[in-house]
KEGU-280589 format. One line per field, with one value per residue (C-alpha): residue number from 1; residue in one letter; x negated, y negated, z negated. Coordinates in pm, whole numbers. Layout:
N
num: NUM,...
residuo: a,...
xx: X,...
yy: Y,...
zz: Z,...
***
This chain:
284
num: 1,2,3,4,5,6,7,8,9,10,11,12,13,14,15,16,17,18,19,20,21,22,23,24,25,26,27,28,29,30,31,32,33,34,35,36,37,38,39,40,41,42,43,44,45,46,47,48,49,50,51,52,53,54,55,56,57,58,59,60,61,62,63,64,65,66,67,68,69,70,71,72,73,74,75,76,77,78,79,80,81,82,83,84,85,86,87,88,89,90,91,92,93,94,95,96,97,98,99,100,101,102,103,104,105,106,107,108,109,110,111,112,113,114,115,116,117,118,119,120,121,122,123,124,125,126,127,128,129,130,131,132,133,134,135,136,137,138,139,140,141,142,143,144,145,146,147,148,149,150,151,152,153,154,155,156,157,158,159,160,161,162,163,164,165,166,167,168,169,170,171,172,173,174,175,176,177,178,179,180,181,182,183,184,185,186,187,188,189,190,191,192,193,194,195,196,197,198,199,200,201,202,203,204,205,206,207,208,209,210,211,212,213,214,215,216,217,218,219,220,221,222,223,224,225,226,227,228,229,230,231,232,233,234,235,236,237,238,239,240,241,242,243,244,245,246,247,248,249,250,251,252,253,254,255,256,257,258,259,260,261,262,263,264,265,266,267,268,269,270,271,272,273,274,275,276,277,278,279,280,281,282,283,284
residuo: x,x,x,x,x,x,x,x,x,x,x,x,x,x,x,x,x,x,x,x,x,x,x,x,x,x,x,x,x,x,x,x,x,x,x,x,x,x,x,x,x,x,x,x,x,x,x,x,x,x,x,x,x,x,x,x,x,x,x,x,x,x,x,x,x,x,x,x,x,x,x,x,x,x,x,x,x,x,x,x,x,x,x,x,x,x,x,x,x,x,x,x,x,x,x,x,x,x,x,x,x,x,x,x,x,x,x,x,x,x,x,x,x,x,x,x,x,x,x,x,x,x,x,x,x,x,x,x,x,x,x,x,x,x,x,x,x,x,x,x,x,x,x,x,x,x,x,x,x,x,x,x,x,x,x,x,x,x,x,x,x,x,x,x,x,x,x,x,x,x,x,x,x,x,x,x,x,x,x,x,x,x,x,x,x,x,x,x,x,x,x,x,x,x,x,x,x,x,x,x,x,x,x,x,x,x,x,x,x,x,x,x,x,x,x,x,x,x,x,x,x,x,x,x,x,x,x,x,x,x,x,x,x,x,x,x,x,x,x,x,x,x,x,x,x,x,x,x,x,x,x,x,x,x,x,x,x,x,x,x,x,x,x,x,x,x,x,x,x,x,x,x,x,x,x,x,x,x,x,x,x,x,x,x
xx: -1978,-1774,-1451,-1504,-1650,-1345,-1212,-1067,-658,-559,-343,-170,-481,-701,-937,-908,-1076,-797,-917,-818,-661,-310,-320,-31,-227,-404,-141,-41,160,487,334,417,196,-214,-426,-519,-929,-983,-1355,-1266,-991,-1192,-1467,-1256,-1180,-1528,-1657,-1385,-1494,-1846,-1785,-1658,-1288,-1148,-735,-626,-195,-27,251,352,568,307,278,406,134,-125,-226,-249,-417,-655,-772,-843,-1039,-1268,-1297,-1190,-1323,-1272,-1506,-1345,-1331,-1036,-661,-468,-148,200,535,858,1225,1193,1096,1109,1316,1220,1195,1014,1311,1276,1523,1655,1555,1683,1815,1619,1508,1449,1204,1053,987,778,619,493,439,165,25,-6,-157,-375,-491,-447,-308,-197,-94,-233,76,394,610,953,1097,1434,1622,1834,2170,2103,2386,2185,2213,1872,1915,1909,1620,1406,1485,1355,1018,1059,1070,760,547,593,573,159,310,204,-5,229,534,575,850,927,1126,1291,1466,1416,1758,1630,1296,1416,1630,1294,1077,1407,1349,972,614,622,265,331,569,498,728,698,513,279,260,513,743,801,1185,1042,948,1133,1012,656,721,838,541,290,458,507,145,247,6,217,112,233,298,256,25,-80,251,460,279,568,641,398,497,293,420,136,-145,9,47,-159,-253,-451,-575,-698,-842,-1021,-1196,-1296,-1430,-1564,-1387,-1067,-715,-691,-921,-738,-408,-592,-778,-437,-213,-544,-517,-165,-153,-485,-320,-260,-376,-435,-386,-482,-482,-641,-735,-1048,-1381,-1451,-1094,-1178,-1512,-1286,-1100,-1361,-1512,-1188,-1275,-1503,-1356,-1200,-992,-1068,-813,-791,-680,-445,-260,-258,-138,162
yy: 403,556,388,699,964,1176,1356,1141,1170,1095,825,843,1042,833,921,688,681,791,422,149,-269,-405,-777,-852,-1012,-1244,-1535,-1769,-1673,-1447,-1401,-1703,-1987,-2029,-1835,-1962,-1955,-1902,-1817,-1543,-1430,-1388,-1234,-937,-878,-852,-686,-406,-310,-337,-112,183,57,160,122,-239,-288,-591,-790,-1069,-1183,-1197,-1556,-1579,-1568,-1628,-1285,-1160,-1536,-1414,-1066,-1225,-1534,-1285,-946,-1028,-900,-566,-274,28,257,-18,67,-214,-130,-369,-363,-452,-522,-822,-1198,-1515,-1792,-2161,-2133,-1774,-1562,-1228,-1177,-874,-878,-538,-598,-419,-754,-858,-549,-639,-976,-870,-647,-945,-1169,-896,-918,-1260,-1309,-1031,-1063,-714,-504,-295,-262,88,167,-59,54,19,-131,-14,-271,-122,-331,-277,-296,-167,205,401,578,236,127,449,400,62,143,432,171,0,280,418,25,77,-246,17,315,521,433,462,433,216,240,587,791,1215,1164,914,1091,1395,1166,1044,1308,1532,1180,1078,1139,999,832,755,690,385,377,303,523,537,732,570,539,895,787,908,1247,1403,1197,1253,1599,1646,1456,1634,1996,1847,1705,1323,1053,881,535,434,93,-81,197,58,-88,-377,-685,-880,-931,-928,-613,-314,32,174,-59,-37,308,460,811,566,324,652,818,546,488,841,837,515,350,76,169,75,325,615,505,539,846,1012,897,1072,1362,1463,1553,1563,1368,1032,700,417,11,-114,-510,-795,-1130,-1068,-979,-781,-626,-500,-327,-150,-7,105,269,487,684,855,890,1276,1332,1629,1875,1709,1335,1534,1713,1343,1127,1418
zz: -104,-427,-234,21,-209,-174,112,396,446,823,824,1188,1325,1187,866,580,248,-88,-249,-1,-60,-131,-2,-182,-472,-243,-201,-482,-807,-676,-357,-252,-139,-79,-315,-650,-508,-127,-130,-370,-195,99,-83,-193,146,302,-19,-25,369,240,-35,213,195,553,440,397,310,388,531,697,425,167,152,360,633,359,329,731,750,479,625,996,870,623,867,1217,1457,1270,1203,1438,1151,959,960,889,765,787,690,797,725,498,481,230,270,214,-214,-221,-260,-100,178,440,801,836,1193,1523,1661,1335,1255,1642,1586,1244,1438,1701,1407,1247,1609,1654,1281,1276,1637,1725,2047,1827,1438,1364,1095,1022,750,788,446,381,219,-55,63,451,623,936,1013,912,1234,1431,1223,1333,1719,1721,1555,1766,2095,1901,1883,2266,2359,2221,1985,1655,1602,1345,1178,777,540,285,-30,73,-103,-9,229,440,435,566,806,924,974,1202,1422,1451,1281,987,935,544,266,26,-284,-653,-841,-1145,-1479,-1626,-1351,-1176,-1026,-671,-785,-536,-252,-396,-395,-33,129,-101,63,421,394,470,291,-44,-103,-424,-456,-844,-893,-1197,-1331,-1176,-1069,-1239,-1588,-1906,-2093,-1861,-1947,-1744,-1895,-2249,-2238,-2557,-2393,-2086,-2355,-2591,-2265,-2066,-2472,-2472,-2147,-2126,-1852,-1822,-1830,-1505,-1382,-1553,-1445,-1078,-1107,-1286,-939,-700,-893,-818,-506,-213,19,-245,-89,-330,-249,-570,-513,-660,-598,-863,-729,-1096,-1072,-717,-825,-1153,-905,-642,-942,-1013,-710,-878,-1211,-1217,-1572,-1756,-1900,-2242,-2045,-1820,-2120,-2330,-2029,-1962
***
């Protein structure tokens, strides 16, 4: 079970493995629409909790429905040990396009949707996604998870494309169960939000951890210290990229996604993977 080989982070109380799923892949190209192969789709899924995965990411919007469709139809009823993790605070409208649901009800009625989909009680973490044009008070946003949480509607309550203001906002309010921003090698913008939850000892979820899922040209994937590395050590790109993101701070949790049964099993393996001095010092 390589997925768990390294020490457990709790994630709202409960222990998760540092190598868990991003669902976001599973839908159809842009996240939008059914996924290019179903079986497969639903064979990641039940292979990743096989595999010791415990920490599955995903939201109603991916699809949208598709993915929450995806994860009940291949693992419901659900081992105990699996925290599912949702987000809030945006949709798609009728051609794709990313929109803002920003609003308290808005962020409630996601919350019910990830209920109904999932068949849960309870969602065991929601994140709330700031939206970077909000015209909805951060303050107004926290109560009403706030409400959700002492409701029983969800576990813990994360954040979601913070920056360290709102963070520290956040954590003078409630618990703050985890923060998932952008992050990778080649994209270290968050720094100081990375920083803060490393000290304060609050899980970081990067999302694109291995380089946006958009767009041909990869920094991350292109980069020639990973591509020199993972050839000296015999392993992908990918893998580095991985194992570089677990190794900066103890309390890292990856969502690597894919709708690729051999992708899945490259990252599994990254778990395992610890750089030595000479990849640190090349990668920077």
């Amino acid at each position: 079970m390589g997925a768990m080989s390294r020490d457990a982070v709790m994630l709202a109380h409960r222990p998760v493995g540092r190598m868990g799923f991003g669902a976001m892949q599973l839908p159809g190209p842009g996240v939008f629409g059914p996924p290019r192969d179903r079986d497969e789709a639903l064979a990641v899924l039940r292979r990743a909790v096989t595999a010791g995965v415990n920490h599955i990411d995903t939201a109603q919007f991916y699809g949208p429905d598709v993915a929450n469709d995806l994860i009940h139809e291949a693992l419901h009823p659900y081992p105990d040990e699996l925290v599912l993790v949702s987000k809030v605070g945006a949709a798609r409208d009728q051609d794709g396009h990313w929109v803002g649901a920003q609003r308290p009800e808005q962020l409630r009625a996601g919350v019910e949707a990830n209920l109904r989909s999932l068949e849960l009680d309870q969602v065991p973490v929601v994140n709330l996604r700031r939206h970077p044009d909000s015209d909805v008070p951060f303050a107004e946003q926290l109560e009403a998870m706030a409400a959700l949480r002492d409701e029983g509607l969800i576990g813990g309550i994360g954040l979601s494309n913070v920056g360290v203001d709102a963070y520290h906002l956040a954590r003078s309010r409630i618990e703050v169960a985890c923060v998932q921003n952008a992050y990778n090698l080649a994209d270290r913008s968050d720094q100081d939000v990375f920083d803060a939850c490393s000290t304060d000892g609050v899980p970081y979820v990067p999302f694109f951890p291995l380089g946006s899922a958009f767009g041909a040209a990869n920094p991350v994937l292109g980069s020639p210290a990973v591509n020199e590395t993972a050839h000296r050590l015999g392993v992908t790109p990918a893998q580095v990229a991985l194992a570089w993101l677990l190794h900066q701070a103890p309390t890292v949790l990856l969502i690597p996604g894919t709708a690729s049964l051999g992708h899945l099993e490259e990252n599994l393996a990254a778990a395992d993977l610890t750089l030595d001095q000479a990849a640190l010092d090349r990668i920077g």
